[in-house]
C-alpha positions as CSV (number, residue, x, y, z in Angstrom):
1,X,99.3,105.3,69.0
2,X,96.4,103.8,69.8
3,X,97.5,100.8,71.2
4,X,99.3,101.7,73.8
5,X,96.9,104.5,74.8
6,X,94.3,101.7,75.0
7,X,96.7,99.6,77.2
8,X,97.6,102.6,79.4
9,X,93.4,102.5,79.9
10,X,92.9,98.9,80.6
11,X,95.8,99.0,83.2
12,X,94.8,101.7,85.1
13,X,91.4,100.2,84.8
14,X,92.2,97.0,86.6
15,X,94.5,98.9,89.0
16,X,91.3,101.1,90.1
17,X,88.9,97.6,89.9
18,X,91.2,95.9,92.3
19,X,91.5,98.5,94.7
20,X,88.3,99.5,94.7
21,X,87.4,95.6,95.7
22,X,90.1,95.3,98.1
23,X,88.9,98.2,99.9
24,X,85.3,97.1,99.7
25,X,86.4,93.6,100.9
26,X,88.1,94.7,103.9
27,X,85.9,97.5,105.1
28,X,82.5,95.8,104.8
29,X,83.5,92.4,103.7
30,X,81.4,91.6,100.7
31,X,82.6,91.7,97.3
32,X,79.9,92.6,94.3
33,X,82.3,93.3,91.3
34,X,79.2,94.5,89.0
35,X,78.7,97.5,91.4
36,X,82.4,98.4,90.5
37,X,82.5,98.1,87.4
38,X,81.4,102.0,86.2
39,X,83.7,103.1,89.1
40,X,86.4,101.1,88.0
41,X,86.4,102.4,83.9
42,X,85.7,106.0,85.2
43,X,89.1,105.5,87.9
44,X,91.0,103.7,85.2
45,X,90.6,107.1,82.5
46,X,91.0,109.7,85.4
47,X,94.1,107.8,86.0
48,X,95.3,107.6,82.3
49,X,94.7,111.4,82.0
50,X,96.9,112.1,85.0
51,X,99.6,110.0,84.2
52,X,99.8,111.4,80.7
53,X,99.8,115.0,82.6
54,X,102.4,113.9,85.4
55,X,103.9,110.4,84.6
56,X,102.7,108.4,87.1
57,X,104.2,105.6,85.6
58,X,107.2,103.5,87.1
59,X,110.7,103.9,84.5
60,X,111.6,101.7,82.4
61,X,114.7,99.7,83.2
């Protein structure tokens, strides 16, 4: 239960790292990934919560 809980986090934690430096990039072009970083983990739970509420997540084929 735990496992895939922690995956579901980590995922959504990339997901939210990424396009927070993406965005970053292209807007102001610079890219400081230690700035993100508490952004990032904070996105990547908000994210888990709503797709455990809604089901954000793509089915599975």
């Amino acid at each position: 239960m735990v496992a895939p809980f922690a995956r579901t986090v980590v995922g959504w934690t990339l997901v939210a790292f990424l396009s927070i430096s993406v965005i970053e990039l292209l807007l102001f072009g610079r890219l400081e990934p230690i700035r993100y970083l508490p952004g990032a983990i904070g996105g990547g739970i908000g994210l888990t919560a709503a797709d455990r509420l809604v089901g954000v997540s793509l089915p599975r084929v």
